[in-house]
C-alpha positions as CSV (number, residue, x, y, z in Angstrom):
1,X,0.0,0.0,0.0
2,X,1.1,3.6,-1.0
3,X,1.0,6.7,1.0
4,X,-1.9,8.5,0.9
5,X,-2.9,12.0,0.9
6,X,-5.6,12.7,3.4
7,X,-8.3,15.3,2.0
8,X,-8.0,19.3,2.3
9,X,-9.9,20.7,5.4
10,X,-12.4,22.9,4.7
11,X,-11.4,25.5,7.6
12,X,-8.1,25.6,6.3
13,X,-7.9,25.6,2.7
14,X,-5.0,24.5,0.8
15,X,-3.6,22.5,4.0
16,X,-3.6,19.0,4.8
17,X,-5.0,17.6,7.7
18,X,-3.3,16.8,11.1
19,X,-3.5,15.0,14.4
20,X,-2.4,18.8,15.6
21,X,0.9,18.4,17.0
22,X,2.3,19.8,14.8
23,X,0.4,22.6,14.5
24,X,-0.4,22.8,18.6
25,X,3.6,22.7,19.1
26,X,4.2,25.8,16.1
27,X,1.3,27.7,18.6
28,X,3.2,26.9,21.5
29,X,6.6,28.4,19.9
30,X,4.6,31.3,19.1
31,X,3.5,31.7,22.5
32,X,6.5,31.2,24.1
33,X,8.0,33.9,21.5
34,X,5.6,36.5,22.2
35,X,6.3,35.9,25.9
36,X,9.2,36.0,25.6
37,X,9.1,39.4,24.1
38,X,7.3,40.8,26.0
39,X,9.5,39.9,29.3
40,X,12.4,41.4,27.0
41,X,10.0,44.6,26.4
42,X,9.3,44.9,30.2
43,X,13.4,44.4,31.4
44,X,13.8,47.5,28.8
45,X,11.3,49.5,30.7
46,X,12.6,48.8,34.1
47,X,16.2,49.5,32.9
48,X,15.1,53.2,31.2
49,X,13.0,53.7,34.6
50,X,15.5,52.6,37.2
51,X,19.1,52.7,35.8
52,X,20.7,55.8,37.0
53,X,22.0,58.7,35.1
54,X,23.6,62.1,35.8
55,X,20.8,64.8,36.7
56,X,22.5,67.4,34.6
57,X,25.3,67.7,32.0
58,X,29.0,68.3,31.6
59,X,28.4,71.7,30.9
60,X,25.8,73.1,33.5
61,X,25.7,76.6,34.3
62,X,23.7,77.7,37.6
63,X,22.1,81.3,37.2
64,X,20.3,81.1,40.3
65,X,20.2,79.9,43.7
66,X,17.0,80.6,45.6
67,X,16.4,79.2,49.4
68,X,13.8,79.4,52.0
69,X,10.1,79.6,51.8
70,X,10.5,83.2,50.1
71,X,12.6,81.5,48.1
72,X,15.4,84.5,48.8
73,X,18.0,85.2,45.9
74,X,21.7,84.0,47.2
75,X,23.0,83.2,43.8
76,X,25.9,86.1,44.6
77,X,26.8,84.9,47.8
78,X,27.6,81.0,47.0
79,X,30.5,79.3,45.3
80,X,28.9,78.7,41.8
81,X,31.9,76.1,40.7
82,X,31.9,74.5,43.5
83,X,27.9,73.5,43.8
84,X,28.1,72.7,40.0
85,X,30.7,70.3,40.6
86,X,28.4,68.6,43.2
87,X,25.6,68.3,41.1
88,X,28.2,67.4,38.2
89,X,27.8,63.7,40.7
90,X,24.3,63.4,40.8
91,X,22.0,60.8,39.4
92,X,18.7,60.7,38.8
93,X,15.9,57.9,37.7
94,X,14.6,57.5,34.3
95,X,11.3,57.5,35.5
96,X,9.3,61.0,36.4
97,X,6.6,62.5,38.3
98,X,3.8,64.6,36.4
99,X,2.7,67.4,38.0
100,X,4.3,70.1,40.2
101,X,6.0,68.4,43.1
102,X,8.2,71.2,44.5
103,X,7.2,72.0,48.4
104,X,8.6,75.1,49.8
105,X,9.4,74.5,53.5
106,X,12.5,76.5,55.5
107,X,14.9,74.0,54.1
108,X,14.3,74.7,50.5
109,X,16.5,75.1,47.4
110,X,15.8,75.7,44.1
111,X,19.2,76.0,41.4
112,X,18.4,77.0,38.1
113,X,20.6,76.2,35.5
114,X,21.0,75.5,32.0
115,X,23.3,72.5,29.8
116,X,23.4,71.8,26.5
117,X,19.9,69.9,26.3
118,X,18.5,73.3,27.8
119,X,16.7,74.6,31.2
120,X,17.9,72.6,34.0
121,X,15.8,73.2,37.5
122,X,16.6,71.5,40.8
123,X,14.7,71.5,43.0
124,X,15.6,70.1,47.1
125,X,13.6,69.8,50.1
126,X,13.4,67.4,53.0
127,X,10.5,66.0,51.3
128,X,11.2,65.9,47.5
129,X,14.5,66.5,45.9
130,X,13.9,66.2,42.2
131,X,15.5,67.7,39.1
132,X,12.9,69.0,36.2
133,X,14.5,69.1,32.5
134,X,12.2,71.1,31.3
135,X,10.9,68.7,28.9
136,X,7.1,69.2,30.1
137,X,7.0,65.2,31.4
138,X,7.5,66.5,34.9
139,X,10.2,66.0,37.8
140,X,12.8,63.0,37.9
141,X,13.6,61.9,41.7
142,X,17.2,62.3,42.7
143,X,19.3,59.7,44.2
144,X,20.3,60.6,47.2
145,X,18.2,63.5,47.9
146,X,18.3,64.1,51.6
147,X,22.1,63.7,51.3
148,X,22.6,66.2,48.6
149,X,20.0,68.8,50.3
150,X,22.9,68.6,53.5
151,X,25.6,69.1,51.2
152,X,23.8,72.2,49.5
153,X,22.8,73.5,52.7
154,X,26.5,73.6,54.2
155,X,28.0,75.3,50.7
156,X,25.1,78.6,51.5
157,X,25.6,81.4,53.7
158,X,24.2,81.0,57.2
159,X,20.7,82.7,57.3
């Protein structure tokens, strides 16, 4: 006896018929592929969201330095180069928060400041020390914060 070509199924036109492991086990593949690609899409995200990176660029200037509730003008009276240099070390997070977050409480800095990507604004509190990049997604959270806030608050004059 010969081998024998079962008949075309109707669902599937143009295809021969199967027990369907064949076809169950190409599914599974698939599945496992688009799984797979998805975990592969997710690592991505958590890496751009949680993988630090510097706050501000090479090439920050700071124009202002504002502290206090009043947020009162002391650009003049702080060492420009070296608070840059400082905030030359920071990182930030990928990720951002929308919306306004700054708080101004007695403890409050804001720098402004500009790099080569544009209008750099930090701004530090004992609650939220973020940077804003003035890309209109809202305020990145610095590493660090609290830490850098103490470091800022010793380079400015005594009140």
């Amino acid at each position: 006896m010969g081998l024998v070509k079962s008949a075309f199924r109707l669902d599937r036109p143009g295809r021969l018929s199967y027990d369907g492991a064949r076809e169950g086990a190409v599914r599974v593949k698939k599945k496992w592929k688009i799984l797979l690609m998805c975990v592969v899409v997710l690592a991505g995200i958590a890496a751009w969201c949680f993988i630090p990176r510097s706050a501000v660029e090479e090439d920050y200037r700071i124009h202002l330095v504002e502290v206090g509730e009043g947020l009162v003008d002391v650009t003049d009276q702080v060492d420009l180069e070296t608070l840059g240099d400082l905030l030359q070390n920071t990182k930030r997070l990928g990720y951002h928060r929308g919306g306004n977050t700054i708080r101004m409480g007695t403890r409050h800095v804001l720098i402004l400041g500009m790099d080569k990507t544009g209008p750099v604004n930090i701004s530090l509190d004992e609650d939220a020390c973020s940077v804003d990049r003035g890309d209109a997604l809202g305020h990145y959270p610095l590493l660090n914060g609290e830490e850098l806030l103490k470091q800022v608050w010793a380079l400015l004059p005594e009140p």
